[in-house]
C-alpha positions in Angstrom: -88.9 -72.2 133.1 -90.3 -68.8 133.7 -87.6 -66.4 135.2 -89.2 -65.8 138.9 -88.2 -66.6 142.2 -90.9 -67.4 144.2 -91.3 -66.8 147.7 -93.6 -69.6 149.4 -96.7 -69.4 152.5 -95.4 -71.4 155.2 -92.9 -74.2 156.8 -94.0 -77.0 154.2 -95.2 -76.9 150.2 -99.1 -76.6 149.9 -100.8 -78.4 147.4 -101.8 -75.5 145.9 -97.9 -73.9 145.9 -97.3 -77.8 144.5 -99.3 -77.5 141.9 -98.7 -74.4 140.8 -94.3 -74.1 140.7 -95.0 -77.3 139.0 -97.4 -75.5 136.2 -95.0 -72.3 136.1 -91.7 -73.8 136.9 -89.9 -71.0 139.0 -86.3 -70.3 137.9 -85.7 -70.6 141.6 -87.2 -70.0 145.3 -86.4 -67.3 148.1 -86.6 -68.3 151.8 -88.0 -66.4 155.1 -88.4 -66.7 158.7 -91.8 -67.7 158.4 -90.4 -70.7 156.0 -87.8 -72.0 158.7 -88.2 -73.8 162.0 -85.3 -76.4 162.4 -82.9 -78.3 161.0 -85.3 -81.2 160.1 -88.3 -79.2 158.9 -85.8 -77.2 156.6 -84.5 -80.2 155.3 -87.6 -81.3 154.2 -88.6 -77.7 152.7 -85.6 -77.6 151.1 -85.9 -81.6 149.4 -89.2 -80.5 148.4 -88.5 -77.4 146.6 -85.3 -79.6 144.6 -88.4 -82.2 143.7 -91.2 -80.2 142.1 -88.5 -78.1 140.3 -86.9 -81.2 139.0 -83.2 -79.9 139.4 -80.7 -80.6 142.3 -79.1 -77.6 141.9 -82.5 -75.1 142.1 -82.0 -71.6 143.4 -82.9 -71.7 147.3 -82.7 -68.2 148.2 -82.1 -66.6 151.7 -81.1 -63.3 153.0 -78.6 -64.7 156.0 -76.5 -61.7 156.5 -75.9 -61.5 159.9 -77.3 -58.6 162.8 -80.7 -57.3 162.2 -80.7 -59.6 159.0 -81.0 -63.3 159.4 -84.0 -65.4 158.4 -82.4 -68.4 160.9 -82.0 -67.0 164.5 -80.9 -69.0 167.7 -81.4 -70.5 168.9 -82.1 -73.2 166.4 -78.8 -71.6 164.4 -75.8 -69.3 165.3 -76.1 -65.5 165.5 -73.3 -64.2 163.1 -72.1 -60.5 163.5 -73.2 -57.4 161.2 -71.1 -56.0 157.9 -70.2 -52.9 160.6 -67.9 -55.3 163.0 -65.6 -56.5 160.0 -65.4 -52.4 158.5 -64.3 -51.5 162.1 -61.5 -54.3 162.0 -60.9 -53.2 158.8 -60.0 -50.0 160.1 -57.3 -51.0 162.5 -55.9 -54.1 160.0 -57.0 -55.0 156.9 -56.1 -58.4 156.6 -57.1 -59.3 160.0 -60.5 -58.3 158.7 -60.5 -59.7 155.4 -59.9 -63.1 157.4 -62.2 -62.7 159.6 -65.2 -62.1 156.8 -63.7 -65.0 155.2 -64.3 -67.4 158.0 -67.2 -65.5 158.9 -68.9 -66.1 154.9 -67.8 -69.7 155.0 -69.4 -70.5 158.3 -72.8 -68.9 157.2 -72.5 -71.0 154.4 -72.3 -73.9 156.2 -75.1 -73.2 158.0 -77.1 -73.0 155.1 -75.5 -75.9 153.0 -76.5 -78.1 155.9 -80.3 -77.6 155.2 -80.4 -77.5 151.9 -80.1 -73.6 151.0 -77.6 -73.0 147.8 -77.7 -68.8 147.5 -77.1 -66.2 150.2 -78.3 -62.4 149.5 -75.3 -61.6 150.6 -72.4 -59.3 150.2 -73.9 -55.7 150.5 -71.9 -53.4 148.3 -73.6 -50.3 149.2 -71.1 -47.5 150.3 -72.5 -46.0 153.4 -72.7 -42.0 153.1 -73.4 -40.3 156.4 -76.8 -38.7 156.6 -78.6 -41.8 154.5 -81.5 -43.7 155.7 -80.5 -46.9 158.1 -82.1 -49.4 156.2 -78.4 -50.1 155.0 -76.8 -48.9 157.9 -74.6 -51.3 160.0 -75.4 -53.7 157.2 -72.8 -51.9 155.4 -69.1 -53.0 154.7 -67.9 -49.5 154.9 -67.8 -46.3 153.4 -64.1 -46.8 151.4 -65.2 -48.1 148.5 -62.1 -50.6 147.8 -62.4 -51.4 151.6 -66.4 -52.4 150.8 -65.0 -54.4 147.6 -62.4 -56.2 149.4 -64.8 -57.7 152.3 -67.2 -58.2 149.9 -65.1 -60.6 147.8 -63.6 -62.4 151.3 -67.5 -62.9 151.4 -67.9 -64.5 147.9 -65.4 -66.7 148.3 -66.1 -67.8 151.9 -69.4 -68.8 150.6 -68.4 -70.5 147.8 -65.9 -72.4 150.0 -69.3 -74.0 151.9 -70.6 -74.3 148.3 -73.2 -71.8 148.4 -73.4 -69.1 145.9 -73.4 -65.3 147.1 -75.4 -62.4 145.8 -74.1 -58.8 145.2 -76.5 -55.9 146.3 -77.9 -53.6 146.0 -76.6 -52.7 142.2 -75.8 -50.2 141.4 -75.6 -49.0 145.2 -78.5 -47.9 147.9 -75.7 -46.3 150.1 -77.2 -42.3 149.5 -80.4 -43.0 149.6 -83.0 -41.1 151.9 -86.0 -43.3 152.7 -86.9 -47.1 153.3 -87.3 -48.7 149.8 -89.8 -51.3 151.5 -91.9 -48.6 152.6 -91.3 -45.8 149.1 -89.3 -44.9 147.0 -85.9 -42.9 147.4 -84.6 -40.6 145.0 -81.1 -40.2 144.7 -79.8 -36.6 143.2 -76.0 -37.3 143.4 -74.2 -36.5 140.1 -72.6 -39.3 137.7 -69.3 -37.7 139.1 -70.4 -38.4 142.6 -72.1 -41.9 141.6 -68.6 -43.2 140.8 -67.8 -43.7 144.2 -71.0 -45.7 144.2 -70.2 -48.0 141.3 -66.6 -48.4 142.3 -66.9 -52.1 144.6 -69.6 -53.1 141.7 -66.7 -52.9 138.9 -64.5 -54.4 141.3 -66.4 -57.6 141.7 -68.1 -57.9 138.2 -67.5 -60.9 138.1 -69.9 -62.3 140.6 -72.0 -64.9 139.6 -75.3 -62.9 140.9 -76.7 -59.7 142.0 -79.9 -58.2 143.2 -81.0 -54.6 141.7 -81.8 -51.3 143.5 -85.5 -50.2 143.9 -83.9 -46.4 143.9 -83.5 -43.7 141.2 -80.9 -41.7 140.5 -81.8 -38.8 138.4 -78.0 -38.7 137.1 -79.3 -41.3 134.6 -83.3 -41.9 135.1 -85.0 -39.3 136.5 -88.3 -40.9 136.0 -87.4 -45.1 136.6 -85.7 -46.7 139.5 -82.7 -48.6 138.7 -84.8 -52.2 138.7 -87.3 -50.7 135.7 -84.9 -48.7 134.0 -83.4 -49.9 130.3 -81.0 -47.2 130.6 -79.5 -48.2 134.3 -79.5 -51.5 133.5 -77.7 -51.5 129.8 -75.8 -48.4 130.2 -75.0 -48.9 133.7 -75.0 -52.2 135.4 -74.1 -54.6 132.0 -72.1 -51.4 130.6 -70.1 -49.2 133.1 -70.1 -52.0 136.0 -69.9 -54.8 133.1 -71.7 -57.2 135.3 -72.8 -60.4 132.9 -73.8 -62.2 135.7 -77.3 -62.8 136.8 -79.2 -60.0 137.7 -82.6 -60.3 139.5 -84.6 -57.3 140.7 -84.9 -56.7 144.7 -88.4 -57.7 145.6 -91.4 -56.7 143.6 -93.3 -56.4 146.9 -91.4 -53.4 148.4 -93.7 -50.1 148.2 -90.7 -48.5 146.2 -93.0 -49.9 143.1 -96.0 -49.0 141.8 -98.5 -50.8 139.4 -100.4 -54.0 140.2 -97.8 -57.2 140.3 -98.0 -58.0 136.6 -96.8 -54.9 135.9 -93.5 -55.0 138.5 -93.1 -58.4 137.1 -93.1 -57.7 133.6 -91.5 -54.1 134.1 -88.3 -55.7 135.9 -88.0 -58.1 133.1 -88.7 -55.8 130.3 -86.0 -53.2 131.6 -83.3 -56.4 131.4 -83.6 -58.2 134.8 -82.9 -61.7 134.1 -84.9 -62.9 137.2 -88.2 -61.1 138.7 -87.5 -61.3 142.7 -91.2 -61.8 144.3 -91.0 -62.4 148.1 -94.5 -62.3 149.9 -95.6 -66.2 149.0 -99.1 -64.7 148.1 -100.9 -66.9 145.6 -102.7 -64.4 143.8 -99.5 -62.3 142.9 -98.0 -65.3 141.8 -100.1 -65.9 139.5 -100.1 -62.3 138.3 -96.6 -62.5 138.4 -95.8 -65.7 136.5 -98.9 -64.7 133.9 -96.7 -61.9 132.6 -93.2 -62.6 132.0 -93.4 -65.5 129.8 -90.1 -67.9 129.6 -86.8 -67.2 130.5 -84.6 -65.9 127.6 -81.5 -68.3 126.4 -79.0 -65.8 127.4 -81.0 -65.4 131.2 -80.8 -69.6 131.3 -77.3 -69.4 130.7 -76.2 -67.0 133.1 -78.6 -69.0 135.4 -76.9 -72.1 134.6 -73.0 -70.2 135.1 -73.8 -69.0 138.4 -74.9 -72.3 139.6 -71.8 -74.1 138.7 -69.3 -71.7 140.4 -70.1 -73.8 143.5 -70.9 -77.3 142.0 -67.9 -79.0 144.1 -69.3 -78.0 147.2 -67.6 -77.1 150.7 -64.3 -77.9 151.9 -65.4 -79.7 155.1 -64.5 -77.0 158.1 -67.7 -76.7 160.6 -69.4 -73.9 161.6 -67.8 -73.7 165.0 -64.0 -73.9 163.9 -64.9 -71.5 161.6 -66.5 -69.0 163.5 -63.8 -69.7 166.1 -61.4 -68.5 163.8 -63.6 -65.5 163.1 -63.9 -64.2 166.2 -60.3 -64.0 166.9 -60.1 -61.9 164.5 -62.7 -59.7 165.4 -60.8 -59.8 169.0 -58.2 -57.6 167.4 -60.9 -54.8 167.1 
């Protein structure tokens, strides 16, 4: 197994995508909206993916957050509302909103268990700072950091309730920064002091089974690296401060934040102590780049692979999407 997750061209497996995740056996595989059309066609993706990888319970990736982020739109699937609407309940009564994102997380995993998907990029942890770029924005759960660790573990669990596993991001936080990581790359000057506040919903939920690195320095620690190619984020900070020991994959190695031809992102994320290189585009040729230089997964990379997974082997509870989101939006009513 190699440790990438692979994006893929289209609505169905090519031969040559066939060929090839069967050749470099992909850890796992990351979904977009040019990958979904409905619910039968995604079944069928999703069945496909599980047979050239061998394992029922293969990584199938999607970034289903809700607002401007959702790979599945209507009006195939249910719109579902942005991080901002739960922080604004949150506001006004804490548990109210803490219920709400619970029902909320379950129904989106629903959603996806339905058609096959098993991971959801999903809870943001960034603390939103006034004055940072939108790219985080209304995505955010808040600026309080226990308020951003609380929804974010109603999310976790909501997931895991529809049996789908959810992904922390953007360690170790992307609420300060400046610029659009997709489009270069920001450079945070905040002080370790000030950083804390960044870090603090990270340590709270270290124990999630999986979470997705920061293309963004912060010169506090690396002034020359951004957090997904820096040894010194990643050991000192992420496995050390945080003490994360879940599975960490790098945000995706196609995001002008990164430099160097896609061999080198590949084999940079891993080298700095990634467990999983993130590669989104479905682009042949920087696959093959990709999967040519990060050679097998380590043991302890397998494992943590293997842990995550299992947090959700039982599966859902049964509750469908509408009672669920039902329940949600009286909640949110109370806003």
């Amino acid at each position: 197994m190699t440790p990438l997750f692979f994006g893929l061209s289209g609505p169905d497996l090519t031969a040559d995508e066939r060929a090839f995740f069967t050749e470099c056996d992909p850890a796992g595989f990351i979904l977009f909206r040019r990958n979904v059309v409905d619910r039968v066609q995604l079944r069928r993706l999703t069945a496909a993916l599980r047979s050239v990888s061998g394992r029922d319970d293969v990584p199938i990736l999607i970034d289903q957050e809700g607002g401007r982020v959702a790979r599945m739109r209507p009006p195939e699937w249910p719109a579902f509302p942005a991080g901002e609407a739960f922080a604004a309940l949150y506001d006004r009564a804490p548990v109210s909103a803490i219920e709400a994102m619970l029902a909320n997380a379950q129904a989106i995993g629903a959603v996806l268990a339905e058609v096959g998907i098993n991971v959801d990029c999903l809870p943001l942890l960034d603390v939103r700072q006034p004055g940072a770029h939108d790219i985080i924005g209304d995505r955010a759960l808040g600026a309080e950091p226990m308020q951003v660790a609380a929804l974010g573990r109603a999310t976790i669990d909501g997931l895991a309730r529809a049996g789908v596993v959810g992904v922390v991001k953007h360690m170790p936080g992307h609420g300060r920064a400046l610029v659009d990581s997709h489009l270069e790359l920001p450079i945070v000057d905040a002080s370790d002091a000030e950083l804390e506040t960044d870090l603090r919903p990270f340590r709270t939920l270290a124990t999630a089974p999986m979470a997705m690195t920061a293309h963004v320095v912060y010169r506090a620690w690396d002034a020359e690296r951004c957090a997904s190619l820096s040894p010194v984020v990643i050991a000192d900070i992420i496995r050390g401060r945080i003490g994360f020991d879940g599975l960490l994959m790098s945000d995706d190695l196609g995001m002008q934040a990164l430099g160097g031809d896609y061999g080198a992102r590949a084999g940079g994320v891993i080298a700095a102590g990634c467990d999983i290189a993130l590669h989104c585009s479905g682009i042949m040729d920087e696959m093959i780049a990709c999967a040519g230089a990060v050679g097998t997964i380590s043991d302890a990379a397998r494992a943590r692979l293997d842990r995550a997974m299992a947090t959700v082997a039982a599966g859902g509870d049964g509750l469908s999407q509408d009672v669920l989101a039902a329940r949600r939006d009286a909640f949110l009513a109370l806003a």
